[in-house]
C-alpha positions in Angstrom: -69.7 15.6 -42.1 -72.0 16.7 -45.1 -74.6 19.0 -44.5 -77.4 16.1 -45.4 -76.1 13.9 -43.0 -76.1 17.0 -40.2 -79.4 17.8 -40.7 -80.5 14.4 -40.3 -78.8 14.3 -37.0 -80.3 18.0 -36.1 -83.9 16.5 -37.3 -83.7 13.3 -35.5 -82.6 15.6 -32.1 -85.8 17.3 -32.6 -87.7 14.6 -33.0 -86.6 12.7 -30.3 -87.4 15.1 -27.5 -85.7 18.4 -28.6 -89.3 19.9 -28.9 -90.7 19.9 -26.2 -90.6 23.3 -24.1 -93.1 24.1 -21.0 -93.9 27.7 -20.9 -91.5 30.5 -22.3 -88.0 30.0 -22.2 -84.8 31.7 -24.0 -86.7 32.1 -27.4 -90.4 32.2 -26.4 -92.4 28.8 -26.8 -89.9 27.2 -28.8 -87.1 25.0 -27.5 -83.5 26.5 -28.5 -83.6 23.3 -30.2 -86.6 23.9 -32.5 -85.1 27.1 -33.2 -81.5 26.1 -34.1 -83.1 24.3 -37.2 -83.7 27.7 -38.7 -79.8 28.1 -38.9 -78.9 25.2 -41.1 -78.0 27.5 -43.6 -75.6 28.0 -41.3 -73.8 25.0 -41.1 -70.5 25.8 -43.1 -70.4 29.1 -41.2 -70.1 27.1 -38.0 -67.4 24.9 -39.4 -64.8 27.3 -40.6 -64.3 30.7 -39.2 -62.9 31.9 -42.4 -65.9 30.9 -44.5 -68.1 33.8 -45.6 -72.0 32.9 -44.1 -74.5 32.8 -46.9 -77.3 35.4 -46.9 -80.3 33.1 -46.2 -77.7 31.9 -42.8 -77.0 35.8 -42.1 -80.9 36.1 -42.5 -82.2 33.6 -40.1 -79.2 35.0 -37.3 -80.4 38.2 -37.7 -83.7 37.0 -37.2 -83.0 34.7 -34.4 -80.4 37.6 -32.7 -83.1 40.2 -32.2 -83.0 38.0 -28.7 -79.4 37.9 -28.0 -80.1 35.1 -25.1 -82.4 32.7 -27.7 -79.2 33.5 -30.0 -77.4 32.0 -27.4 -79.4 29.4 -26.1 -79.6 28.2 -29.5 -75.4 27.8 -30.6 -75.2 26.5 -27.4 -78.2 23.9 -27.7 -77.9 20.2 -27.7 -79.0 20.3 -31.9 -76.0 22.3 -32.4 -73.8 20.1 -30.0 -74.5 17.0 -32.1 -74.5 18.6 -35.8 -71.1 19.2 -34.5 -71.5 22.9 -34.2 -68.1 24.7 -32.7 -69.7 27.4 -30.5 -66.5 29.7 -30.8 -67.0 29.1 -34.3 -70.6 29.9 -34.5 -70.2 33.1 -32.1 -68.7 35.0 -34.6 -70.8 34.5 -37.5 -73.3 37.5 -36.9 -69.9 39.8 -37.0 -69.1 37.6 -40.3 -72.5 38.5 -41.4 -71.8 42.6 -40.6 -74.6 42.5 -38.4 -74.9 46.3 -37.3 -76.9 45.6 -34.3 -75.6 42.2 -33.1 -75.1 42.2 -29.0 -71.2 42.9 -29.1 -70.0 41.8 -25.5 -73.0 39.7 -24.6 -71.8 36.9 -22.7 -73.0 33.5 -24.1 -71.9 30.9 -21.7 -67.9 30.5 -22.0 -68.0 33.0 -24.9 -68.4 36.3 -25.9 -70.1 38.1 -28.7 -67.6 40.0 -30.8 
């Protein structure tokens, strides 16, 4: 799938419905689904595991993994589910990005920050 048509798809998630959060949740007001749209840069990270992430993608998940559960909440999010995000893929990309401080061990649902 090319990136273009991905964000479509992660857009038109958003729009209808992704949005909307009540209160605080994983990554404060926002929905994880808001949030994942910060990681398109991401995209070919999530794809292939042997892909080196770009430094505006290693930006944003450095950003976004300051909160190791909205870090989560977001590769696990419905966005990321229908760009066709891999989440054992996309678990490993703040190790690929030599993230010093990521949450090594923190359990994100079936998975496990390395």
């Amino acid at each position: 799938m090319r990136p273009a048509t991905i964000l479509l798809l992660i857009l038109a998630v958003v729009l209808a419905g992704g949005m909307a959060a009540e209160g605080a949740g994983e990554c404060g007001r926002a929905s994880a689904d808001r949030v994942a749209l910060r990681l398109a840069p991401c995209v070919s990270a999530a794809d292939d595991p042997q892909s080196a992430p770009s430094s505006s993608c290693c930006s944003a998940v450095h950003t976004i993994g300051q909160s190791p559960s909205c870090l989560c909440a977001v590769m696990l999010s419905n966005t990321a589910r229908v760009a066709g995000i891999k989440p054992e893929v996309a678990i490993t990309i703040p190790k690929r990005c030599n993230m010093a401080d990521r949450p090594v061990g923190y359990k994100c649902g079936d998975y496990t920050l390395p």
